[in-house]
N, C-alpha and C positions, 0 to 999 in steps of 0.2 A: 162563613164561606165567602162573604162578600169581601172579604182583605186575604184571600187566598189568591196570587197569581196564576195556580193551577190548581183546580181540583178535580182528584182522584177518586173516583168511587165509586167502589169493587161491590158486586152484590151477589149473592150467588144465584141460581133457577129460579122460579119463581119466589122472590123475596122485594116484589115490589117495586121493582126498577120501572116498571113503566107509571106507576102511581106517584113514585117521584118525579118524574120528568112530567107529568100532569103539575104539580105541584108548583112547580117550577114557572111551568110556563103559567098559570094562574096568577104566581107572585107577579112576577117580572115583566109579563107581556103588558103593554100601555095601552092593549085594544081590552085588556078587563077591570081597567081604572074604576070604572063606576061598579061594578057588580063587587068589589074589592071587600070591602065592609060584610055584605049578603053570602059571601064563600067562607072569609077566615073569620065570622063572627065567634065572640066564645072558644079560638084559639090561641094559645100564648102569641104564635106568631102575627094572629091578626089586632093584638095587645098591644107590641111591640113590634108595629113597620120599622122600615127602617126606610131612608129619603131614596134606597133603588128600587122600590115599588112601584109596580106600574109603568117603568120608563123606558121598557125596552121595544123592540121587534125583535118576535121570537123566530125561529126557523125551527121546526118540529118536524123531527125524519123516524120512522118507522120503518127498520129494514125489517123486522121481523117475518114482514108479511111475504119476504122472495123468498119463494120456493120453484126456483126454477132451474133450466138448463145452461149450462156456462157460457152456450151459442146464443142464448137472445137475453142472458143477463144484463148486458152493461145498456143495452138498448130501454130495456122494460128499468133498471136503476136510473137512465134519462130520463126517459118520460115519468117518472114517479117523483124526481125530483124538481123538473119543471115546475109540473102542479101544485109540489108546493111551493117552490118559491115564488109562483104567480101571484098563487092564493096569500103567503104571507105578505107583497107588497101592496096587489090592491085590495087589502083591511087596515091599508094605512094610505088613503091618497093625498094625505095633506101632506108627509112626509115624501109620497112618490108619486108625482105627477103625471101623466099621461107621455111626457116628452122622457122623463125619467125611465118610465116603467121601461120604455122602447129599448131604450138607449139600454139596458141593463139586460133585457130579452133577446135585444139583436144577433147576440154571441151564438157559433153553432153548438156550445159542447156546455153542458151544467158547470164545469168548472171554470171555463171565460163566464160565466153566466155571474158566476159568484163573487171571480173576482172585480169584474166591473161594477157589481152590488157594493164590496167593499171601497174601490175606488172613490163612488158615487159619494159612499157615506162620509169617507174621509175629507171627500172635496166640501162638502156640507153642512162640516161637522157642529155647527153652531144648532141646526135640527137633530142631531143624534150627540145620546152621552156617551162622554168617553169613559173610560176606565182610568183609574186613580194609578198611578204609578206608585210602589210600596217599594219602602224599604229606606 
């Protein structure tokens, strides 16, 4: 999956989709580097890391849980989005610094919010890994 530029993955109803993205962010996220070994022991894939273990910042969204009205959706999808992206940069302050965090907060709308995350990252990019260009 890791030399896949896009991937695609279809699941149907209850067939585990959220135990993958558990899965996922387990591998990948850099805030579970040390519990790393203690999770995937006794798994082929905890057998075989591979060097994108552990190196990322994850962003983990659950829409699942809006069950609401189309009048205060996009409001309660802000504020639910906020939270996390709060929560996922300060579990990493050495990579987002209080001047950082601001600066990436300050935006009024989750999508300025994000994209000034990415900015931030790109401007930085010597603390965040990039992706491997394929082909």
């Amino acid at each position: 999956m890791e030399n896949e530029r896009y991937a695609v993955l279809v699941r149907p109803r209850r067939f585990g989709k959220s135990c993958w993205v558990s899965l996922l962010e387990n591998y990948y996220d850099r805030r579970w580097a040390e519990d790393f070994d203690a999770v995937f022991d006794g798994t082929e894939i905890g057998g075989q890391p591979t060097a994108e273990r552990s190196r990322y910042v994850t962003l983990r969204f659950d829409f699942s849980a809006f069950d609401d009205t189309l009048e205060t959706l996009r409001e309660r999808f802000e504020t639910y989005c906020l939270i996390e992206l709060r929560h996922a940069l300060e579990r990493h302050p050495d990579l987002f610094p209080k001047p950082a965090l601001n600066r990436i907060l300050s935006h009024p709308s989750i999508d300025a919010k994000l994209r000034e995350l990415f900015l931030y990252a790109s401007e930085t990019c010597s603390a965040f890994p990039t992706r491997r260009s394929s082909g």
